[in-house]
C-alpha positions as a Markdown table, in Angstrom:
| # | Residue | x | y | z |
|---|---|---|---|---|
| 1 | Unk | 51.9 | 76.7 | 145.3 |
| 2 | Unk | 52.9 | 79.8 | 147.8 |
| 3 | Unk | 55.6 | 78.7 | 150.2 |
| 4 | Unk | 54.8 | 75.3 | 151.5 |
| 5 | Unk | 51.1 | 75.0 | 150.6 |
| 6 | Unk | 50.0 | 73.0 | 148.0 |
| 7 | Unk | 46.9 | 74.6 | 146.2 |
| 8 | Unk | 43.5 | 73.5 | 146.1 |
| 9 | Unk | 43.9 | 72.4 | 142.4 |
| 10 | Unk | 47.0 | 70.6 | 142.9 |
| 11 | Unk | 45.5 | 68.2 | 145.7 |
| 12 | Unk | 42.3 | 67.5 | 144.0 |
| 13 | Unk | 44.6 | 66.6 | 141.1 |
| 14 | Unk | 46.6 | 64.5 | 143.5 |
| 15 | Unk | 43.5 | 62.9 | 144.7 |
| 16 | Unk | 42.3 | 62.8 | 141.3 |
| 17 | Unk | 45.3 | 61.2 | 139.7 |
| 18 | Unk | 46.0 | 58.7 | 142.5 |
| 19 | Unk | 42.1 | 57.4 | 141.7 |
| 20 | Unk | 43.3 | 56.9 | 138.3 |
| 21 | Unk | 46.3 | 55.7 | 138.6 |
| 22 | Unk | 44.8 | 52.6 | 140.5 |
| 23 | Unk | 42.2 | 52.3 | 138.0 |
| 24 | Unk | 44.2 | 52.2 | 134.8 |
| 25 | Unk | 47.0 | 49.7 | 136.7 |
| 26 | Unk | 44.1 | 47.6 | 137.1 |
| 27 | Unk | 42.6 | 47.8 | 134.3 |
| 28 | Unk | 44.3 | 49.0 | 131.7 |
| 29 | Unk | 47.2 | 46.4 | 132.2 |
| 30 | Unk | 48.8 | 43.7 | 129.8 |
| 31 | Unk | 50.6 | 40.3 | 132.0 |
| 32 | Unk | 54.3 | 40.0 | 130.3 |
| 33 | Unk | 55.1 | 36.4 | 131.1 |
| 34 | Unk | 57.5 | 38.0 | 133.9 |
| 35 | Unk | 55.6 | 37.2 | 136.8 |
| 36 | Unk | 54.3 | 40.3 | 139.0 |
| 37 | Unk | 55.2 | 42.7 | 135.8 |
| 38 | Unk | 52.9 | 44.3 | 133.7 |
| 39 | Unk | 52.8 | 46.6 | 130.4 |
| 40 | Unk | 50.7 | 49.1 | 132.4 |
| 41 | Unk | 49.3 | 52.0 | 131.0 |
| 42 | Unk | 49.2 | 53.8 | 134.6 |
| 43 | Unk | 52.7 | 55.2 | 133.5 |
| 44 | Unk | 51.7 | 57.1 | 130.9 |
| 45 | Unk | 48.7 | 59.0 | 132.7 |
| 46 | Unk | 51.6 | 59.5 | 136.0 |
| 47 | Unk | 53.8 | 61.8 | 132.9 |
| 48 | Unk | 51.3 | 64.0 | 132.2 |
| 49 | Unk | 50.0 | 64.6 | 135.4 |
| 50 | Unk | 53.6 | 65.5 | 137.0 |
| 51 | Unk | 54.4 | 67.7 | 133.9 |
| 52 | Unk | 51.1 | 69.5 | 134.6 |
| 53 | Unk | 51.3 | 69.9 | 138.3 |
| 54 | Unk | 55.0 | 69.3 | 139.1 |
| 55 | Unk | 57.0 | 66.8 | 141.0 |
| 56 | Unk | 55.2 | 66.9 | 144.2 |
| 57 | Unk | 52.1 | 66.4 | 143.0 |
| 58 | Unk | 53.6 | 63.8 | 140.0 |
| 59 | Unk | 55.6 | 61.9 | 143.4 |
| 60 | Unk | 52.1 | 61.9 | 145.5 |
| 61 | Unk | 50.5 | 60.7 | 142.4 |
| 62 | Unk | 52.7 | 57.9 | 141.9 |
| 63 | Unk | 53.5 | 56.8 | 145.4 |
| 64 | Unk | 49.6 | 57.2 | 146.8 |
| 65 | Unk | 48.3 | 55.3 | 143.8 |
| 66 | Unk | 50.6 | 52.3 | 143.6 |
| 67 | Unk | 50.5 | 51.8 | 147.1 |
| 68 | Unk | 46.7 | 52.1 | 147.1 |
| 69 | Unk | 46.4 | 49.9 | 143.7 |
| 70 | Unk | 48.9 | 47.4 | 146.0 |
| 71 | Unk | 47.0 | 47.2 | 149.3 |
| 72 | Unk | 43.5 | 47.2 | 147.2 |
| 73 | Unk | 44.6 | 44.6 | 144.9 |
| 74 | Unk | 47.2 | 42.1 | 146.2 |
| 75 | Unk | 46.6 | 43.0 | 149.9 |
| 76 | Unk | 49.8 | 44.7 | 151.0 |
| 77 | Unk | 52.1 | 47.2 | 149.1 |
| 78 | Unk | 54.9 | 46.5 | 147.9 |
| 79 | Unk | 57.3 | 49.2 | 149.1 |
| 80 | Unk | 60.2 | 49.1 | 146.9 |
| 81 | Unk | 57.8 | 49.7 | 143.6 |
| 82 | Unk | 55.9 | 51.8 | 145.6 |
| 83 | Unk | 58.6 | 54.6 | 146.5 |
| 84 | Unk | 60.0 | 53.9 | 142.9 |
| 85 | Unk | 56.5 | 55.0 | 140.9 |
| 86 | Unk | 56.7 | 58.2 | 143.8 |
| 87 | Unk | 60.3 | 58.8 | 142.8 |
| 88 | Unk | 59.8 | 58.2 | 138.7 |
| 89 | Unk | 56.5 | 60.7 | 139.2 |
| 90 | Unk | 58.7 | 63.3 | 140.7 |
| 91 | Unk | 61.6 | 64.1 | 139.2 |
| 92 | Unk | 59.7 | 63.6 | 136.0 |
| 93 | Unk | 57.5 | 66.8 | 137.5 |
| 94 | Unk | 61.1 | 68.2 | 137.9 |
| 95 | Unk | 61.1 | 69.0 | 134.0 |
| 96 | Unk | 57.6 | 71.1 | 133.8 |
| 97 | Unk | 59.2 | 74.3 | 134.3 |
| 98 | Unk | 61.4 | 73.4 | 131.2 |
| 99 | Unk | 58.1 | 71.9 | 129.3 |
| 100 | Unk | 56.0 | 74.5 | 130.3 |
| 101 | Unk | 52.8 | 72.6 | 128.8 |
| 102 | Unk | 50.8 | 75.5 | 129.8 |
| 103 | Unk | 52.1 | 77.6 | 127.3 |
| 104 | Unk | 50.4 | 75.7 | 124.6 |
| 105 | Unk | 53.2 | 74.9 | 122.5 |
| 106 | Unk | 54.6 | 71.3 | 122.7 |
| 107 | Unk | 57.5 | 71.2 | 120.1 |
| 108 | Unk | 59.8 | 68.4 | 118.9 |
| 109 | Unk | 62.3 | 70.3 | 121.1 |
| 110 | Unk | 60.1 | 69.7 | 124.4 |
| 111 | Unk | 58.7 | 66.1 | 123.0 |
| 112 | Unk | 62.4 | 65.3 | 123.0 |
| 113 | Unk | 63.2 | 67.0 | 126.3 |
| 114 | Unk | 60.2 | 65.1 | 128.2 |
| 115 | Unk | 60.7 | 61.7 | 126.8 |
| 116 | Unk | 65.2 | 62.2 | 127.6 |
| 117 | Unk | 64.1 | 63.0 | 131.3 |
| 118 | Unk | 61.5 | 60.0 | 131.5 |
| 119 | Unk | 63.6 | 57.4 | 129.8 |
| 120 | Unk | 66.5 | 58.5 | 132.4 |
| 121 | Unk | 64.5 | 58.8 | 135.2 |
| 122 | Unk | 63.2 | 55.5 | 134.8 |
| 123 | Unk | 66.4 | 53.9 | 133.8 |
| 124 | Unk | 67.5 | 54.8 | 137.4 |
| 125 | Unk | 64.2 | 53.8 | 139.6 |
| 126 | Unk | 63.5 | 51.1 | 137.2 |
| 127 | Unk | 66.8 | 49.2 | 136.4 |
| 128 | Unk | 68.7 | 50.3 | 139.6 |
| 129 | Unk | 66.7 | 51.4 | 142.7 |
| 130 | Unk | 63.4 | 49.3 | 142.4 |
| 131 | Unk | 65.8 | 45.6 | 142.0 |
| 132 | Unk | 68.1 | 47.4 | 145.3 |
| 133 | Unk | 65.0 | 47.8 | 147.2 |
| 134 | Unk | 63.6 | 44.7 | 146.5 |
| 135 | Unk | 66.9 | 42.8 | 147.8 |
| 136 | Unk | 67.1 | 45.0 | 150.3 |
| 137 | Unk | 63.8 | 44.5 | 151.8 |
| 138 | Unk | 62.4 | 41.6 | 150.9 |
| 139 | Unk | 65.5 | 39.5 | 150.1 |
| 140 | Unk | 64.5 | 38.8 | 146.2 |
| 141 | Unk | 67.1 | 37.1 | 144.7 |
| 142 | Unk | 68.9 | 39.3 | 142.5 |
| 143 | Unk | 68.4 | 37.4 | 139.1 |
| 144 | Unk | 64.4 | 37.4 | 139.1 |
| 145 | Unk | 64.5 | 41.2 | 140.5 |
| 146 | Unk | 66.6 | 42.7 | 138.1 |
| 147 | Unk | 64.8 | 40.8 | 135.2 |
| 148 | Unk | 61.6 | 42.0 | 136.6 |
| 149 | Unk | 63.1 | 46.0 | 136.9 |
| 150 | Unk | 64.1 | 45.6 | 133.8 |
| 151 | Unk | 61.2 | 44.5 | 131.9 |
| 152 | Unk | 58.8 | 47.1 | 133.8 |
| 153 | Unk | 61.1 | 49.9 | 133.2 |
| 154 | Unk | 61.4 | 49.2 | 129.6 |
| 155 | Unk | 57.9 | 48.7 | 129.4 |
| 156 | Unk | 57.0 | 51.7 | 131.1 |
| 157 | Unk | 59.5 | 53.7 | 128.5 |
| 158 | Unk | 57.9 | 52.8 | 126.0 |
| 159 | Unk | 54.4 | 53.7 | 127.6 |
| 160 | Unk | 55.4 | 57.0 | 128.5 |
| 161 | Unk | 57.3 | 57.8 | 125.1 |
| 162 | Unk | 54.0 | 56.8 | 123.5 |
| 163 | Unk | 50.8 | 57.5 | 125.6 |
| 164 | Unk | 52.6 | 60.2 | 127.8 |
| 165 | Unk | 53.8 | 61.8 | 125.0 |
| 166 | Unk | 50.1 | 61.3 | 122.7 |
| 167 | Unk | 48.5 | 63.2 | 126.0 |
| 168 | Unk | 50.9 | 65.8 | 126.8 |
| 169 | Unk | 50.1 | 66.5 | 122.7 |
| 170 | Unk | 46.8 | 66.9 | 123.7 |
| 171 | Unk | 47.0 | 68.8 | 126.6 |
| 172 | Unk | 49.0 | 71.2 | 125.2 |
| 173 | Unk | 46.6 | 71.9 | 122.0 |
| 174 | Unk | 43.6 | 72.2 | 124.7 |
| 175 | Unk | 46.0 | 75.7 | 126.4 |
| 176 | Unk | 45.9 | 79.1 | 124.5 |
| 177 | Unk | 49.0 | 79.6 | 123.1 |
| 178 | Unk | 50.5 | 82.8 | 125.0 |
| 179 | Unk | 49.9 | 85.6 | 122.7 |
| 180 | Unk | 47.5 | 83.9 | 120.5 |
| 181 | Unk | 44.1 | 85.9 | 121.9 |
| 182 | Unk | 43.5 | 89.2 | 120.1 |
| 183 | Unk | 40.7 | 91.1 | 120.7 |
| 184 | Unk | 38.6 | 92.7 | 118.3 |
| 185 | Unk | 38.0 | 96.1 | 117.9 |
């Protein structure tokens, strides 16, 4: 990204991920009991892609593809989850720096680094924001939000901690490890 621009690579991916996003929270979803909350793998995929491309593209990701899975598949968004998958995609995207995935190495160091920031970020959109907004709004009553916030965001911890962390694994063994090319003579 130079200045303000986002790169070519980093919108497809945002165009790419937000496709992906509605797929797999479609799709690739289990019902909980807790009505409108779902064990929902989308989560997971959302990680990775803001640890590869950052938080703008991890917050455009999120917020583009919930409201898109929202309007597609219920009819209307629902803005308070909405802003809170944009706001859980980027400032997980703020740690890439620190993960630097491209490097190739993904150590215990890092695995524990990643899943800190996501379980934190979460926490926060999840169990505190996501509920606010939802009173806020829509005039939820508190009791059903707050269960619903915090059955998603645990949910979605443990989807991240597992799947996020399973592909960032991957990722990371597909990069050449800095240093690791020799050339022959």
């Amino acid at each position: 990204m130079k200045g303000n621009q986002l790169s070519i690579k980093t919108i497809v991916a945002i165009g790419i991920g937000a496709a992906v996003f509605v797929i797999l929270g479609r799709f690739a979803v289990i019902p909980t009991g807790v009505p409108n909350t779902n064990f929902d793998t989308s989560y997971g995929f959302l990680a990775l892609m803001a640890v590869i491309f950052g938080p703008v593209a991890g917050g455009l990701i999120g917020l583009i593809g919930h409201a898109l899975k929202d309007f597609i598949f219920y009819g209307t968004p629902w803005w308070s989850w909405v802003v809170v998958s944009g706001l859980v995609g980027f400032l997980i995207g703020l740690a890439a720096k620190k993960i630097n995935i491209e490097s190739g190495v993904f150590t215990t160091k890092k695995i524990i680094l990643f899943n800190l920031v996501q379980i934190v970020v979460q926490a926060i959109g999840w169990l505190l924001v996501a509920p606010s907004l939802d009173i806020l709004i829509y005039a939820e009553p508190a009791n059903k939000v707050y269960l619903q916030g915090a059955v998603a965001g645990g949910l979605n911890m443990v989807t991240v901690a597992v799947l996020g962390t399973l592909l960032l694994s991957l990722y990371a063994k597909s990069r050449s490890q800095s240093g690791s090319l020799t050339k022959d003579l």
